[in-house]
C-alpha positions in Angstrom: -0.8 14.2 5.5 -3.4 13.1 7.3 -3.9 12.6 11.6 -6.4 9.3 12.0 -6.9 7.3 14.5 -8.3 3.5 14.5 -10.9 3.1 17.3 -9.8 3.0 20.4 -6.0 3.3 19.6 -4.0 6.1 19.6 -3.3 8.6 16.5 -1.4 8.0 13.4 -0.1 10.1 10.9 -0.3 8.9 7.8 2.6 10.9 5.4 4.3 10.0 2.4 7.3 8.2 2.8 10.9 9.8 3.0 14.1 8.5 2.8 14.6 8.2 6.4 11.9 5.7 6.2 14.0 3.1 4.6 14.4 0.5 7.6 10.5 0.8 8.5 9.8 0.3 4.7 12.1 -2.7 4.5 10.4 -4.3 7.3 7.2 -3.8 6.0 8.1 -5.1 2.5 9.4 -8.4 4.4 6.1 -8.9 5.7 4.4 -9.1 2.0 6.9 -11.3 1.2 9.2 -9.1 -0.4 12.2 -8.9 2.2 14.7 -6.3 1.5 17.2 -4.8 3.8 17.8 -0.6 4.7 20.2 -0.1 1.3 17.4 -1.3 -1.2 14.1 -0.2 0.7 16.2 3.2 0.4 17.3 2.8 -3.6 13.3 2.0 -4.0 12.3 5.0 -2.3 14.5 7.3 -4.6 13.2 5.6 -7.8 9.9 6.2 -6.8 10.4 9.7 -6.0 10.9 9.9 -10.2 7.5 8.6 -10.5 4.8 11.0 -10.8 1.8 8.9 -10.4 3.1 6.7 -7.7 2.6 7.5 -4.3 4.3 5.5 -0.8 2.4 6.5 2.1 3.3 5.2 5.3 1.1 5.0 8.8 3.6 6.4 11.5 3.0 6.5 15.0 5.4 8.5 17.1 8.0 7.8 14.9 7.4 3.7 14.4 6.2 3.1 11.0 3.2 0.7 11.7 1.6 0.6 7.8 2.5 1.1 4.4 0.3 1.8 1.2 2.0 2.4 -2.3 -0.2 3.5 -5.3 -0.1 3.7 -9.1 -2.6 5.9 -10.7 -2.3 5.7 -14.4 -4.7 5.3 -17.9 -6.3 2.1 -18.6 -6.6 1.6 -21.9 -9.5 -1.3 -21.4 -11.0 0.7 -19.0 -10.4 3.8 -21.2 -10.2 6.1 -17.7 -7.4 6.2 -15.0 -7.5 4.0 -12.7 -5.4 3.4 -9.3 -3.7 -0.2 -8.4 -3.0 -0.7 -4.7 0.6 -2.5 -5.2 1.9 -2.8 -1.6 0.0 -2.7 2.1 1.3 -3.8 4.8 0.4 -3.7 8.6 3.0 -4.6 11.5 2.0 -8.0 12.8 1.7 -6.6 16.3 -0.6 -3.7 14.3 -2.9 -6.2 12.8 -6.6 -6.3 13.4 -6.3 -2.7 14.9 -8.1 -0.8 11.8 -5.1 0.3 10.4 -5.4 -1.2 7.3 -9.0 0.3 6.8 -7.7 3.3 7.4 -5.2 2.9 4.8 -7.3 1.6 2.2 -10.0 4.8 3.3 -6.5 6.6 2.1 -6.2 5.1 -0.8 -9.0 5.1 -2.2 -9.7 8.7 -1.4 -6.5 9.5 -3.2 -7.5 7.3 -6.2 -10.4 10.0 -5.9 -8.7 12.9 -6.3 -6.5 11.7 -9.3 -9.8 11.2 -10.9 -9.4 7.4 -10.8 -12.4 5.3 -12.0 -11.7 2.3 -10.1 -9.5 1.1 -7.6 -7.6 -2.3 -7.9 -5.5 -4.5 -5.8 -4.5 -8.1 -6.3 -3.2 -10.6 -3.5 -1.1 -13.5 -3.7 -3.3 -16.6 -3.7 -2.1 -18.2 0.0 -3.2 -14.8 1.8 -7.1 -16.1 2.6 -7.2 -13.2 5.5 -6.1 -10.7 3.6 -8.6 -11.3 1.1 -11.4 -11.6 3.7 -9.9 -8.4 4.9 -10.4 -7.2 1.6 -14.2 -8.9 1.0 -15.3 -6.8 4.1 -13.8 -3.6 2.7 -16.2 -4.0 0.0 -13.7 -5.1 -2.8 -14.7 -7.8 -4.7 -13.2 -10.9 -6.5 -12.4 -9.8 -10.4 -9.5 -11.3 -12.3 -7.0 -13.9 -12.5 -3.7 -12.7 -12.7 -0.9 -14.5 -14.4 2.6 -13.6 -14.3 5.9 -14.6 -15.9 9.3 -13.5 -14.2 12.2 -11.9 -16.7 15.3 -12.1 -14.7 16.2 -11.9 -11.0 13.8 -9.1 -10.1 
């Protein structure tokens, strides 16, 4: 766990999620565009607890979950090291433009350190041009194309 805070705001706590956490989480999720209500946020936060190289962090202040950050660390056969995907952060659109999600990418990537990941890796549906400014000024950089094919409902 770590105490931060943005400039000029007050602290955050930044923690690993628990299951308490589900309605904060399912908000969060709705922002990316992935709306879920309390029951599933909460069955996703159990699977995930099976998963040893995931991580859901969440920015809480006072009790309000403001930020979320989930993390995959795992071998790369390409890369032939391990590397750490970003696959969910969210801010709280009253949060936003408050250096919360710098701090939570700081987070990340310092985590994505310390699992002896070579590289850090995010990707960003196409229509979100902020968030990938966001990300230009974090010092991530343009790399891929990504493709996808949906099998079944999920």
């Amino acid at each position: 766990m770590a105490t931060v805070s943005p400039p000029g705001r007050e602290q955050l706590l930044i923690r690993p999620a628990e299951a308490q956490d589900a309605s904060g989480v399912a908000r969060l999720l709705g922002i990316l565009g992935y709306p879920c209500d309390r029951a599933d946020a909460a069955e996703r936060l159990r699977a995930l607890a099976h998963e040893d190289d995931q991580q859901l962090l969440v920015a809480d202040r006072h009790g309000d979950l403001v930020g979320l950050l989930a993390l995959d660390v795992r071998y790369y056969l390409p890369l032939g090291a391990r590397t750490c995907r970003i696959t969910a952060l969210a801010v709280a659109d009253s949060e936003q433009r408050r250096g919360i999600g710098r701090l939570l990418l700081r987070e990340a990537e310092q985590r994505a350190r310390q699992a002896g990941a070579a590289r850090i890796e995010l990707t960003s549906a196409t229509q979100r041009h902020e968030a990938h400014a966001f990300y230009r000024a974090c010092g991530y950089e343009d790399s891929a194309l990504r493709f996808q094919k949906r099998l079944g409902d999920a």
